[in-house]
N, C-alpha and C positions, 0 to 999 in steps of 0.2 A: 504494500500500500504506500503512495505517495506521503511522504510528509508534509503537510501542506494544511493551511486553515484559506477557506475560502471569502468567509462572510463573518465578521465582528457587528451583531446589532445591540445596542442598549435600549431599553425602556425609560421612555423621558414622559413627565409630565405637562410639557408644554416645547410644542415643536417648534414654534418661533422665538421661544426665548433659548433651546437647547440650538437652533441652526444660530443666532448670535453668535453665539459661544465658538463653536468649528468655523463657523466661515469667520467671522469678522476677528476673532483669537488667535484660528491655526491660520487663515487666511483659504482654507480649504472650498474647492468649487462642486457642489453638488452636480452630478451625473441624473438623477431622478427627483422630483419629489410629486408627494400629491397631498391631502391634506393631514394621514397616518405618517408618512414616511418620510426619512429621505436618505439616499446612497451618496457616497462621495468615492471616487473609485480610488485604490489607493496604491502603494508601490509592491503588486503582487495579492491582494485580495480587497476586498467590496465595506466599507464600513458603512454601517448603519444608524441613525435615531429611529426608534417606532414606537408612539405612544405607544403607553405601556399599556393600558388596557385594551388596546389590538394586540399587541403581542401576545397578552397572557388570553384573549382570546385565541389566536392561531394556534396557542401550546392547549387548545383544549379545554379552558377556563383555569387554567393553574393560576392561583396566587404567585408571582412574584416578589422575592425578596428586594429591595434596590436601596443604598446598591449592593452590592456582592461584598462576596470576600473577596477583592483582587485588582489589582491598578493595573492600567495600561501603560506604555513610556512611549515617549517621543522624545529620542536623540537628536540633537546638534554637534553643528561640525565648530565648532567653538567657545570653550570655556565660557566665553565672556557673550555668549548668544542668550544662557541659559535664563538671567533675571530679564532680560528684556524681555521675552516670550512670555514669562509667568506675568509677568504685569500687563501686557496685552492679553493675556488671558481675563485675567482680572478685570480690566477695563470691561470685556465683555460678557464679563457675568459669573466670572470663575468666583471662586475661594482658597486664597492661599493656605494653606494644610498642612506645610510644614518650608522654611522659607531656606534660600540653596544656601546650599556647606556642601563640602567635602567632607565625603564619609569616608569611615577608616580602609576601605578596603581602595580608592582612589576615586578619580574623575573629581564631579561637582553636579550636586545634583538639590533638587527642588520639588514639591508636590501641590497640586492643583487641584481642586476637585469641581467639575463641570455644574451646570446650575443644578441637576440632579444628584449630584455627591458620589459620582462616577471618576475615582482618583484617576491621576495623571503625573506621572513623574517626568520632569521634561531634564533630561540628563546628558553630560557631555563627559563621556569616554575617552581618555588618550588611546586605547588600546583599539579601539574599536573605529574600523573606515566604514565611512557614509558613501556609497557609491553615488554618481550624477543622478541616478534613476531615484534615489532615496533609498535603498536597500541598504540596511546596518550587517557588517558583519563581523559575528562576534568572532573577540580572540583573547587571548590570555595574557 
């Protein structure tokens, strides 16, 4: 089986204040939307927002927890990328969650969390190449 994730959706409570957040934040350009959804295509799979009470209808009326146990990251290719980004987050609706340092293990890193409290660690790796395409690849 391929290793590979296709499709990352989150459950948001309000689509026009979660699309602020990605587009006007990450600066990201929606591929779809309609008044549930919307896709942004990304470097290698499909990210999602879909009210969350459609989602947790599609999953067959399952109660959703939101948010999870689990942060997302979004790498830069420089140290000194990493507060500016968080604060343009911010600007657009984020909440800062933990503010950047450098942790013990290296880089310089920071956490976001989207207006739905969907974490985001926006992190700059020495170790790690950003290819042109946006594709992070890890290394040691």
């Amino acid at each position: 089986m391929q290793q590979q994730i296709s499709v990352v959706t989150l459950g948001v409570s309000d689509l026009a204040r979660s699309s602020r957040f990605y587009q006007e934040g990450f600066g990201w350009a929606p591929v779809f939307t309609n008044p549930e959804i919307v896709f942004y295509q990304m470097n290698g799979l499909v990210f999602g927002t879909w009210l969350k009470a459609s989602l947790e209808e599609d999953l067959g009326g399952a109660n959703l927890v939101s948010p999870g146990a689990f942060a997302m990251a979004h790498n830069v290719a420089a140290m000194n990328d990493v507060e500016p980004l968080m604060a343009r987050l911010e600007r657009a609706g984020g909440r800062i969650v933990r503010a950047a340092d450098a942790p013990p293990h290296g880089g310089y890193r920071g956490y976001i969390a989207d207006p739905d409290g969907h974490a985001w660690e926006i992190a700059w790796n020495p170790a790690w190449t950003i290819t042109p395409d946006g594709q992070v690849r890890f290394a040691l």
